[in-house]
N, C-alpha and C positions, 0 to 999 in steps of 0.2 A: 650766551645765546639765550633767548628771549622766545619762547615757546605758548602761544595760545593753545589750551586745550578746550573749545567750544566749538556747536555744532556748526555744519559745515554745510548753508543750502546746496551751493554750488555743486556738491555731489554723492546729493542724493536723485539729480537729472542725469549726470556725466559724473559715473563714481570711476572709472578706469580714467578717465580723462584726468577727474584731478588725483588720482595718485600719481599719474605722471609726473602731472606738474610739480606733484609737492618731495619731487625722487625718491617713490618710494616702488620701486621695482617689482619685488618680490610679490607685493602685497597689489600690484596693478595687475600683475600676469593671474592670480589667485581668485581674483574677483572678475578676471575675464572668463577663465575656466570656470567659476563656479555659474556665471549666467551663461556661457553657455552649453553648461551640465545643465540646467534648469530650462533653456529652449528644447535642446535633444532628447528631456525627461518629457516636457510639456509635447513635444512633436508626437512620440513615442505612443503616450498616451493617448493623443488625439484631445489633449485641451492647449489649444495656443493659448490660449487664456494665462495658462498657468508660468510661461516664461514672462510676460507680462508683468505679474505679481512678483516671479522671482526677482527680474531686473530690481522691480520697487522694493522689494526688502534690502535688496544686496547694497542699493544705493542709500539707506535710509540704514544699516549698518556701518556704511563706511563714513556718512556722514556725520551719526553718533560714537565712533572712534576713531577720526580720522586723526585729532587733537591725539589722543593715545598713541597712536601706526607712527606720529611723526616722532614723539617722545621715546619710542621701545627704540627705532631705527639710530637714532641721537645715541641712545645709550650702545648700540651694536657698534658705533662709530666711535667709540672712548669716551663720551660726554658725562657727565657725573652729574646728578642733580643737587641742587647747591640748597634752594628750598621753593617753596609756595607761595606765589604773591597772589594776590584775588586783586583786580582791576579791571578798568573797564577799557584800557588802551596800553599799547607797548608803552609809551611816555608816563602811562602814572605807573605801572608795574615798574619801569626802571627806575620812575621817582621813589617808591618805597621800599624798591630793593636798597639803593646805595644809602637810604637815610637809616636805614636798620642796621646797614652795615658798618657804619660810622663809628669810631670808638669811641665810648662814652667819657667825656672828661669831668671828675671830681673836680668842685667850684674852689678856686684857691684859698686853704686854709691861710690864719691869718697868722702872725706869726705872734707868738706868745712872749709875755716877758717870763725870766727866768722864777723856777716852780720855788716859791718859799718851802724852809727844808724846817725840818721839824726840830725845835732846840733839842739837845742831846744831855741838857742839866737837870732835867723834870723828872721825878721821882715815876718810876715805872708805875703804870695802871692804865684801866681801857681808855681812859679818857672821855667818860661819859659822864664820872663826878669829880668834883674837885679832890683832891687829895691833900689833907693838911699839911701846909707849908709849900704848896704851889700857888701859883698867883693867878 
């Protein structure tokens, strides 16, 4: 499976929205609760203002880790991360997934004729001078 981890405008408008969509449950209820801790904080206070801003943070968090919420959930689900591709679309990331993954084949050696073996009548020595009575 094929995971984008980039920002997410869609929801930083509707962050509970798209966690729905993107089935991530736990983390839609969390951020409904936390904006509306942030209205009943902002009410409380007497600044509406302040739920306002919180929506915008809450949304402008889940849109900077939404790519993360969907990759932790993956792993709570068995998923194993396999590795990191950087692309610009699922079709080139799966292009340079399977071409890295590809076994690399050594180009066919060629085949050799038989290794000349060294005469066994030549008078021992390193064989860097002649030794008198070799040829």
């Amino acid at each position: 499976m094929f995971m984008k981890d980039a920002f997410a405008p869609l929801a930083v408008v509707v962050p509970v929205f798209w966690l729905l969509c993107n089935r991530l449950w736990f983390e839609a209820a969390m951020a409904f609760c936390a904006s509306l801790a942030l209205l009943g904080a902002g009410t409380w206070a007497g600044a509406p203002q302040l739920a306002g801003i919180g929506s915008i943070l809450v949304g402008i968090y889940v849109a900077l880790e939404g790519g993360a919420l969907k990759i932790t959930a993956a792993r709570r689900r068995g998923y194993a991360d396999e590795m990191v591709v950087d692309a610009r679309s699922v079709s080139e990331a799966e292009e340079r997934y399977y071409l890295t993954r590809l076994p690399l084949r050594s180009p066919p050696s060629p085949v050799l004729a038989e290794t000349p073996r060294l005469r066994q009548d030549r008078a021992p020595g390193a064989g860097l001078f002649a030794l008198p009575g070799s040829h």
